[in-house]
N, C-alpha and C positions, 0 to 999 in steps of 0.2 A: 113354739113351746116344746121342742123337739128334747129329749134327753139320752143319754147314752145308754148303756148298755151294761151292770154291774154284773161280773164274771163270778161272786162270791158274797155271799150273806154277808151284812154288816157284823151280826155276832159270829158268824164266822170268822172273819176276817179278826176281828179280834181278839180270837180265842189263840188264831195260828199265829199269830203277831207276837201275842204272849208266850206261848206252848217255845215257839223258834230262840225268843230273847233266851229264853231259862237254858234252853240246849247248847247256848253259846254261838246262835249262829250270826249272822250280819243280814239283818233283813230287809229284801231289796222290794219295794210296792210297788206293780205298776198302776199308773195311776193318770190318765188321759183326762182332763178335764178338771174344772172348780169342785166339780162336786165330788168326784173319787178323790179327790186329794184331802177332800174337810175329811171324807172314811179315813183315809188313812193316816192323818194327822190325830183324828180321833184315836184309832185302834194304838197308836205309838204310844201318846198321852197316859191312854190308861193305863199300859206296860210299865207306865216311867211311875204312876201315882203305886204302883203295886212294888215298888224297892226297882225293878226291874231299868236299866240305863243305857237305852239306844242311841246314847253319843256315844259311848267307850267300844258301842260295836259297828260305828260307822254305817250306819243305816241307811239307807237311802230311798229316794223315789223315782222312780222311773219315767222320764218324759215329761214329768212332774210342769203340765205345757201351760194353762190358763191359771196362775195366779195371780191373787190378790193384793194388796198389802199386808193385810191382817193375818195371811200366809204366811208371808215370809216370815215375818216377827216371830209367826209359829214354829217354823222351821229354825230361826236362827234359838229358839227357847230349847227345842229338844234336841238339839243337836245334829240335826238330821242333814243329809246331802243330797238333794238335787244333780238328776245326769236327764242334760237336756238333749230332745231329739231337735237339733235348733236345724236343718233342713223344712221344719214347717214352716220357716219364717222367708226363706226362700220358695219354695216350692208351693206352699199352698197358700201363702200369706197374702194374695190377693184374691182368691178365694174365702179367707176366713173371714176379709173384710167387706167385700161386695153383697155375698152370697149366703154365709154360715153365722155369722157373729154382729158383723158391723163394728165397724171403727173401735170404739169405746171396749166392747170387750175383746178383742184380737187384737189392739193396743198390747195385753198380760199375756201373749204368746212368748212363752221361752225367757222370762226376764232374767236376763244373765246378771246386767247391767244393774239391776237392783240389787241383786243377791250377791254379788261383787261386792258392793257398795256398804254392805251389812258383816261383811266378815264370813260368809259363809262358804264353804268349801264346796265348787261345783266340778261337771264335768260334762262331755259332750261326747254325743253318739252319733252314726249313722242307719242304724235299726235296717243294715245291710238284711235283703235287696229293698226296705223300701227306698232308701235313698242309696247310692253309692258307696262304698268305704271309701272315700276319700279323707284323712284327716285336715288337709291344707284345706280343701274346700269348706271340713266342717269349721274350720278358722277365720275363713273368709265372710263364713256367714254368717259369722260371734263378731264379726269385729265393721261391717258396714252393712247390715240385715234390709237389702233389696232385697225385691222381691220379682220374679220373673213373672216376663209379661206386662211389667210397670216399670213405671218411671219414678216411684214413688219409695221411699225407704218405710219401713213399720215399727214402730216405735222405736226413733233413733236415740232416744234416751237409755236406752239398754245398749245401745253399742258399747262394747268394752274394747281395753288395748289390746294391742297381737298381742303381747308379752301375757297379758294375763289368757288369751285364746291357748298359750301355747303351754303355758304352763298347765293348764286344764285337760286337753287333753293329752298332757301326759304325767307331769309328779302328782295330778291330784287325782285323774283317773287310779294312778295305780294307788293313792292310797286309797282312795275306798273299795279300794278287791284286796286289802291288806297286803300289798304286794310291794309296797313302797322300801323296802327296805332291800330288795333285788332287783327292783327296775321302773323306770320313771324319770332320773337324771345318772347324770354320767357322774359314776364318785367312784370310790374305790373300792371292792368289794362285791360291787353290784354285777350282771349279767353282762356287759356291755353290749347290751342288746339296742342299736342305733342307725339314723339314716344319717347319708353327706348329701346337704339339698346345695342349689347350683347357687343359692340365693338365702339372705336373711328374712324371714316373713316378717320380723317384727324393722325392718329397713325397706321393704319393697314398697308402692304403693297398696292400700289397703285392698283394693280390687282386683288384683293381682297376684296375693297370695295362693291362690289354687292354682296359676301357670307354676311356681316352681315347680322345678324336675328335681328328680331322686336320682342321684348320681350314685348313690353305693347302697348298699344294705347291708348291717352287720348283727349276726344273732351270735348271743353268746362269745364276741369278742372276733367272729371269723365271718369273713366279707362272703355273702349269700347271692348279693346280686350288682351287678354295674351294669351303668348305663352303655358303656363302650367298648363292652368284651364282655363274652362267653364264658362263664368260667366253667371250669375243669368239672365234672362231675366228680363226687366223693368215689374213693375206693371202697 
């Protein structure tokens, strides 16, 4: 009967929810669990019932890790965007089901695959150092969600395609930091800020995505790093 640990007053939380909307900002909730996420589903809602429109600011929830059904619905009503720390479904997912939750609830760890499925715009994190900054990996683990240490996968029903993995974390990550219009996909105009991997993730085997290698690295249109030569230091 164990419960988390709430960092901020419910009327708190909604006061700043609201006070942020009015200031124009994009308000990002973190929100670990069923139960901080009803708060902050809650704290949006009222913002939206007061004229105030947390879809046109890309809002979002952080980790947003154990939900529901009657979540998402919620989520896909107000607009809101889910960035998943999907490393829990690896890393601790047989933990949440042995030992923390049981089956039944650690099934609603990380559902990509639902919220895919609804239209909703998501995105994926590594909450560096707890897990890695890997992106490939955090792809690997959106798109066949084993679990280490097991033999077993965790709610394979949520597994979603590479192409939507990759898409995620990157044109949809950058739209929800409003940044989509500079970087995200390779168009014209934008940063050409990009990697050359050795390999297709959405053509590799699914299990395999985290072995690609990063052959170049290019910020802002000029090659930063190669796999097979030193480059020149800037003058």
């Amino acid at each position: 009967n164990a419960r988390g640990m709430a960092y901020i007053a419910k009327d708190e939380l909604d006061q700043a929810v609201e006070k942020r909307l009015r200031q124009g900002w994009a308000v990002c909730v973190h929100a670990n669990g069923d139960a901080a996420i009803d708060r902050a589903l809650d704290a949006f809602a009222k913002a939206k019932a007061k004229g105030l429109d947390p879809a046109a600011r890309r809002c979002r929830i952080e980790h947003c890790s154990i939900l529901h059904d009657e979540q998402i619905e919620k989520i896909a009503e107000l607009g809101l965007s889910p960035s998943f720390l999907i490393g829990h479904v690896h890393y601790w997912g047989k933990a949440f089901v042995n030992d923390i939750f049981g089956l039944e609830k650690a099934s609603k760890l990380d559902r990509t695959g639902a919220c895919e499925d609804k239209g909703i715009r998501w995105s994926l994190h590594s909450d560096d150092p707890v897990t890695e900054m890997n992106p490939l990996r955090c792809m690997e683990n959106a798109v066949v969600r084993n679990m280490w240490r097991s033999d077993e996968l965790l709610s394979p029903e949520e597994r979603v395609p590479a192409a939507a993995a990759l898409r995620a974390m990157t044109l949809d990550a950058a739209w929800q930091c409003h940044s989509d219009h500079e970087i995200g996909s390779l168009e014209a105009g934008k940063c050409g800020d990009f990697v050359v991997l050795s390999q297709d993730p959405r053509s590799v085997p699914l299990d395999q995505i985290s072995e690609i290698r990063v052959l170049e690295t290019y910020v802002d249109g000029r090659k930063v790093y190669s796999a097979d030569q030193d480059l020149p230091e800037e003058p």
